[in-house]
Every structure is written in C-alpha cells, then in structure tokens.
C-alpha positions as CSV (number, residue, x, y, z in Angstrom):
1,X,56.1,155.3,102.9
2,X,55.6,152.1,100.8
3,X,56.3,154.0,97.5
4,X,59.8,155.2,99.5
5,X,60.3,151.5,100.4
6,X,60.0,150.5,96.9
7,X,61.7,153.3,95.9
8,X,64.6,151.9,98.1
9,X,64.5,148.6,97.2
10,X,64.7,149.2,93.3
11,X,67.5,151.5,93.8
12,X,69.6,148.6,95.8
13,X,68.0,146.3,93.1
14,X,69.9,148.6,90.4
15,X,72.8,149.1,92.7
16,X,73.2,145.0,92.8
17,X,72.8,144.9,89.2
18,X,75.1,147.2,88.3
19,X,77.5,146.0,90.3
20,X,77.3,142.7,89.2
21,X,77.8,143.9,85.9
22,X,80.5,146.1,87.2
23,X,81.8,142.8,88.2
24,X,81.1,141.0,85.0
25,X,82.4,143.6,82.8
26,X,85.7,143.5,85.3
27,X,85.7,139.6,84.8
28,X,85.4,140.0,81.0
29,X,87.6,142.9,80.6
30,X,90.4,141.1,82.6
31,X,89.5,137.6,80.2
32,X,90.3,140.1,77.3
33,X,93.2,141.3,78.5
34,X,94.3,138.2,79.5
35,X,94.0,136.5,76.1
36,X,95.5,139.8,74.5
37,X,98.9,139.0,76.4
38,X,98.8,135.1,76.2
39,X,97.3,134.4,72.4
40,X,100.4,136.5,70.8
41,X,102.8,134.5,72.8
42,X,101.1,130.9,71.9
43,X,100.9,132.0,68.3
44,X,104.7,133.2,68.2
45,X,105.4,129.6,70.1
46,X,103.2,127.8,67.0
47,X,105.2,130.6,64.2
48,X,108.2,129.6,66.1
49,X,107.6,126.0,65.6
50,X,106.8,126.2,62.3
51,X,109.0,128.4,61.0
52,X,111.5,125.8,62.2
53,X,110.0,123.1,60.3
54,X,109.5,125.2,57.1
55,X,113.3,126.2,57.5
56,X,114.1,122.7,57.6
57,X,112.4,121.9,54.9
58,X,113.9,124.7,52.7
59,X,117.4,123.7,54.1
60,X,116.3,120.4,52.5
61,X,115.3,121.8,49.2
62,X,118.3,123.8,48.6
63,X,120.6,120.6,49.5
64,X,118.4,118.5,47.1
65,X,119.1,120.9,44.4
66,X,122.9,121.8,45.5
67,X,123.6,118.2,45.2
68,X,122.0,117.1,42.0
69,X,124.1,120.0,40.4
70,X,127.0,119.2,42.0
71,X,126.7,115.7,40.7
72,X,125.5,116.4,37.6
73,X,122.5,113.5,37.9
74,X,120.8,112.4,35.1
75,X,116.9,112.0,35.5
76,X,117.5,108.4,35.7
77,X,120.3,108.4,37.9
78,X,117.9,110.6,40.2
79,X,115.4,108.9,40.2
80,X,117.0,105.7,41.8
81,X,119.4,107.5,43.6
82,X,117.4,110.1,45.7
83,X,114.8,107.1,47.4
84,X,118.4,105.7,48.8
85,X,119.9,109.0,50.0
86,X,116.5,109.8,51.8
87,X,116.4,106.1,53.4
88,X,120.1,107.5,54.7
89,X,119.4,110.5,55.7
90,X,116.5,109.4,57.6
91,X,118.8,107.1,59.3
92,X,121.4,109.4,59.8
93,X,118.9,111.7,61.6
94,X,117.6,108.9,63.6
95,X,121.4,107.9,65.3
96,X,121.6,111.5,65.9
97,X,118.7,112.0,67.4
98,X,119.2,108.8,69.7
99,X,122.9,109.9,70.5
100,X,122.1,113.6,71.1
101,X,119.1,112.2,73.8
102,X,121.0,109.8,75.2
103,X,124.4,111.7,75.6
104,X,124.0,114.9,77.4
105,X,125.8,116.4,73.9
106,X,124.4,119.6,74.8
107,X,126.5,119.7,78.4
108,X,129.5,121.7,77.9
109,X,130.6,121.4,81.5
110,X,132.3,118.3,81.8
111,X,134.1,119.0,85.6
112,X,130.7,117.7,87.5
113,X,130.6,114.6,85.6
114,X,132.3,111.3,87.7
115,X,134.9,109.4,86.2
116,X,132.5,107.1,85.6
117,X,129.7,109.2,84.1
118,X,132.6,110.6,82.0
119,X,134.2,107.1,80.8
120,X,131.1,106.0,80.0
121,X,129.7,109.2,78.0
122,X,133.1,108.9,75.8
123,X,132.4,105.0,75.5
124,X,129.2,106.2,73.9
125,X,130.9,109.0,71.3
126,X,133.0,105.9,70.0
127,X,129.9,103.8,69.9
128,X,127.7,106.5,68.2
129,X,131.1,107.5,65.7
130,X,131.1,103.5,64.8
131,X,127.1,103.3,63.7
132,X,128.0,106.5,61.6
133,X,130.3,104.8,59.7
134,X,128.6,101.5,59.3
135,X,125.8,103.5,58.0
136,X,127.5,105.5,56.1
137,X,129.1,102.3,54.6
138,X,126.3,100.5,54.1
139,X,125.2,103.4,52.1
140,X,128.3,103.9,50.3
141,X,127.4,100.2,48.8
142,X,123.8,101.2,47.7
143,X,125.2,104.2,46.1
144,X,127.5,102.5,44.1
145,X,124.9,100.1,42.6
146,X,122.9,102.9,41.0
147,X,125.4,105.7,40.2
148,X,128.9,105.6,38.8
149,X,132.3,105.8,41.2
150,X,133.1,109.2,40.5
151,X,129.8,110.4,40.9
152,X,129.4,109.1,44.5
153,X,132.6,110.4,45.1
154,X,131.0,113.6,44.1
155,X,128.4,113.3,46.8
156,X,130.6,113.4,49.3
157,X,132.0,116.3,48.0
158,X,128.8,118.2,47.4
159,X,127.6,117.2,50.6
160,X,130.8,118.9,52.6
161,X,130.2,121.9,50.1
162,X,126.8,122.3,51.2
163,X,127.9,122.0,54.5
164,X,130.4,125.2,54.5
165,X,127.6,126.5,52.5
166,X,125.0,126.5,54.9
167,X,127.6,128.0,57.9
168,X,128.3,130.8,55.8
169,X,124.9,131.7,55.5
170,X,123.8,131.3,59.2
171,X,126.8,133.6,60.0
172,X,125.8,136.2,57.8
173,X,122.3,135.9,59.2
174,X,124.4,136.4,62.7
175,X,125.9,139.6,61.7
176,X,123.1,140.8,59.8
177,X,120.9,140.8,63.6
C-alpha cells in the first residue's frame, strides 16, 4: 500500500511537472510566435526609416552632381560655393519644416476651419512666402560673391531642372507599382 501511495504521488509529481512544462513550453512557444509576428514589422518600421533617410540622401547626391554640371563649376568655384548652398539649404529646410508644423499644410479640408482659423492660416502662408524670399535673397548675395552672374543664374535654373527631374522619376516609380 505505501509503494501504491508513492507510486501515486510520483505519478501526480510527473503529471505537475509535465504540465508545468506543458505550460512553459505554451508560454515560450506563444513568446516565439509572438516575436515572429512583431520583430518583421519593427524591422520593416527601422528599413522603412532608413530607407527614407538613405533616399534622401541619394536625392541629395544626384542634385549635388546635377547642379555642378549644370553650372559647369570649377573646383575652385565648388569649393566655396557648395559650404553656402548647404548653409541655404539647411535653412530652407528649417522654414519648411517650421511652416509645415505650424500650419496644418497637410489639411486639405479647409470648410471646418473658422474664419478666423482660416484668416490667420493664410496670414501665415504670406509670412512663411516672405522668409523664403528674404532667404533666398540673402543667399542670392552670397552667391554672387563667389561665383560669376551668369553662373548663379544657372543655379536657378539647374535647380528647377532638377526639380521636374525628380517628378518625372517619382511618377514613373508610380506607374511602375
């Protein structure tokens, strides 16, 4: 009778145990599954991020290089020109980014807006247009000091080029998908 008592007791011992590990193995098999779903989605988010970023970058590249042909630069003429177009582009980005945060830019619905809300949101497009073009003055003075007239005029030229450019692409990427 003891030996069937123990008997009885290690088999609900072993019972216990296994389903503890039952339960364990449950836990880490729904853990694994978990992270199976949830890792590919946070590395798509990071790939998503930094294929933005390494875009941009490229998009940078390729304007660098459209506008030095464009211009026809000189390696001196580069050299001091590019520091002054990056301090403006920097700029630029920055009034952008402020106006575009500030603005609701991205709200296309206009009809909810109060008169007020509305009078003051156009109030800040003028605004916003204004600091463009002092910058882009202020600019346009730096520019002449290091490169000849007809070369800055070029800039402005290359720069619009590269603009159509760069649409033409992203709408052949469109009808490519």
């Amino acid at each position: 009778m003891n030996f069937k008592k123990y008997k009885t007791v290690e088999i609900n011992n072993v019972i216990q145990k296994y389903k503890h590990m039952k339960t364990r193995k449950n836990i880490l098999s729904l853990f694994i599954a978990i992270s199976i779903m949830v890792i590919p989605f946070y590395g798509f988010a990071q790939k998503t991020e930094c294929n933005k970023q390494e875009r941009k970058k490229m998009i940078e590249s390729q304007k660098m290089d459209f506008i030095t042909k464009k211009m026809d630069l000189t390696p001196i003429e580069s050299q001091k020109f590019w520091p002054y177009y990056n301090e403006y582009k920097a700029k630029k980005d920055s009034l952008m980014g402020l106006f575009h945060k500030e603005c609701m830019c991205g709200k296309k619905d206009f009809s909810q807006l109060s008169d007020k809300q509305a009078e003051k949101l156009a109030d800040m497009q003028i605004i916003h247009a204004q600091q463009m073009l002092d910058l882009r003055k202020e600019y346009h003075q730096k520019f002449k000091s290091v490169l000849p007239a007809k070369k800055v005029l070029k800039l402005y030229n290359a720069e619009k080029e590269f603009r159509k450019y760069l649409l033409k692409q992203i709408r052949e990427h469109r009808k490519k998908k």
